[in-house]
C-alpha positions as CSV (number, residue, x, y, z in Angstrom):
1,X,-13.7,-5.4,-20.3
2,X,-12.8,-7.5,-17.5
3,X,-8.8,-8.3,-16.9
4,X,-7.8,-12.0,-17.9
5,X,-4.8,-12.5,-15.9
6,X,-3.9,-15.7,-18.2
7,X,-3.0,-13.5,-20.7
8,X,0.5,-13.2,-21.8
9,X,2.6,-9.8,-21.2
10,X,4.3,-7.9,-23.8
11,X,7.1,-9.7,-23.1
12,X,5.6,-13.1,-23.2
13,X,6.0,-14.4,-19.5
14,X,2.5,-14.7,-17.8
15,X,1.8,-12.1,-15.3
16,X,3.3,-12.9,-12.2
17,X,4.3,-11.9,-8.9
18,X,5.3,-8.2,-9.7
19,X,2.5,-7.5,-11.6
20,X,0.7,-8.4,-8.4
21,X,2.8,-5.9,-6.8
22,X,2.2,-3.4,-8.8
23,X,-1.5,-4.0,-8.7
24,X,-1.2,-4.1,-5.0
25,X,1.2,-0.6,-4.9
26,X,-1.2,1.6,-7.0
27,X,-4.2,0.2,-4.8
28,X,-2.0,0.9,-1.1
29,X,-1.5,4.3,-2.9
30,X,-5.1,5.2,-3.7
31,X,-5.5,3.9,0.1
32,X,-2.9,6.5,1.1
33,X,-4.4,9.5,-0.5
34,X,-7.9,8.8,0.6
35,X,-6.8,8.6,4.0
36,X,-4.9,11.9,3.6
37,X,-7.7,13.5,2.4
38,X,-10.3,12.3,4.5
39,X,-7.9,13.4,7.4
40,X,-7.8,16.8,6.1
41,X,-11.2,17.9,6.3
42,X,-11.6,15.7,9.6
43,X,-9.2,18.7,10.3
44,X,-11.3,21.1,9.9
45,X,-13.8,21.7,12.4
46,X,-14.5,24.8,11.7
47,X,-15.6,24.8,8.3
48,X,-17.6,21.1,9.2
49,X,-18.3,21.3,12.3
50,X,-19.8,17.9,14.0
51,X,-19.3,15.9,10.2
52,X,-16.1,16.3,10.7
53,X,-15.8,15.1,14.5
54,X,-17.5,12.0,13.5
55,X,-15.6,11.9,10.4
56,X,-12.2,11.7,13.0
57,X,-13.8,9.0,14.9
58,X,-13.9,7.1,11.8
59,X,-10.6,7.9,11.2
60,X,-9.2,6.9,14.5
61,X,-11.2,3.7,14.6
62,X,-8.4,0.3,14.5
63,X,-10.0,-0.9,11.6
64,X,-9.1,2.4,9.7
65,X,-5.4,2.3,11.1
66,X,-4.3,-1.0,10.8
67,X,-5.3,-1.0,6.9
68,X,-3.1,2.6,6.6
69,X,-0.5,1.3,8.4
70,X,-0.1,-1.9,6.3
71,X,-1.0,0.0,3.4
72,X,2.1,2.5,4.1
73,X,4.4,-0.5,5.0
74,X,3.8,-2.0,1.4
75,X,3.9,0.7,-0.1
76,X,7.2,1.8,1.4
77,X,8.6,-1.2,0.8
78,X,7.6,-1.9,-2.6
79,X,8.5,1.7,-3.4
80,X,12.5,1.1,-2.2
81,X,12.2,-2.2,-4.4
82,X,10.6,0.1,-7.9
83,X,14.0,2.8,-6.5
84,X,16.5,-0.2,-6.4
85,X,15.7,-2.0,-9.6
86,X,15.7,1.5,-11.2
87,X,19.2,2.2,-10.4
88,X,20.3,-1.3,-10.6
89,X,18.7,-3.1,-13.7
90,X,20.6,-6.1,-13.0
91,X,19.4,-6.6,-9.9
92,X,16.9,-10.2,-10.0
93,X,13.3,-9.0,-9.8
94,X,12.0,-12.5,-8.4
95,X,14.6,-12.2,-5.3
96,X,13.6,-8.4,-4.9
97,X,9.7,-9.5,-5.0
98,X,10.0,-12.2,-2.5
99,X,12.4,-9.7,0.0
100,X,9.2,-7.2,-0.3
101,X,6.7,-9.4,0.6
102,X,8.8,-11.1,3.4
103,X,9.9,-7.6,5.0
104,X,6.1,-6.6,4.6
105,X,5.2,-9.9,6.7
106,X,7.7,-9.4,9.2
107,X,7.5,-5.2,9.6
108,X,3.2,-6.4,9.9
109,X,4.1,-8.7,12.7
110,X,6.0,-6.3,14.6
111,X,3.4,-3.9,14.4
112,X,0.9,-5.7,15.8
113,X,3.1,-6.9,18.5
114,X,3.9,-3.4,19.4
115,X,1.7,-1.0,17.9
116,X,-1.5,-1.9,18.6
């Protein structure tokens, strides 16, 4: 069954620009872990040998770290916004949404103007 994102929520309101987020925070997560994992058995040589010395190369490529980077930059962020609007449920989710994706924007540009 494919997702029809003109569908209504539970709550009525059309999905919108935190269930974008969300989408977009389980995906940077799944990201994450594959990068972890695929780091740990780059780690180990011994057991892989020269797999796993390719498998670093890959790793290392910029490709690979510019999407990990940005991936752990949204993520971060998105994760401080999910910890803020659990302890403050009053806080506007709109205004919270916007902050994450402008922060993300700016914390991207200074990474590429420094980091790579």
């Amino acid at each position: 069954m494919f997702i029809n994102w003109t569908e209504r929520t539970i709550r009525g309101a059309p999905p919108g620009l935190n269930s974008f987020l969300w989408v977009l925070h389980r995906f940077t997560g799944l990201i994450i872990v594959t990068f972890l994992l695929l780091h740990i058995i780059a780690f180990a040589d011994s057991i892989f040998g020269v797999a796993a010395a390719n498998l670093n190369a890959f790793l290392n490529s910029k490709v690979v770290v510019v999407i990990t980077v940005e991936s752990l930059i949204f993520h971060m962020l998105n994760g401080i916004k999910i910890i803020v609007t659990d302890f403050l449920p009053f806080a506007d989710q709109k205004k919270l949404a916007a902050g994450v994706l402008v922060l993300f924007v700016l914390f991207s540009i200074i990474f590429f103007e420094v980091g790579l």
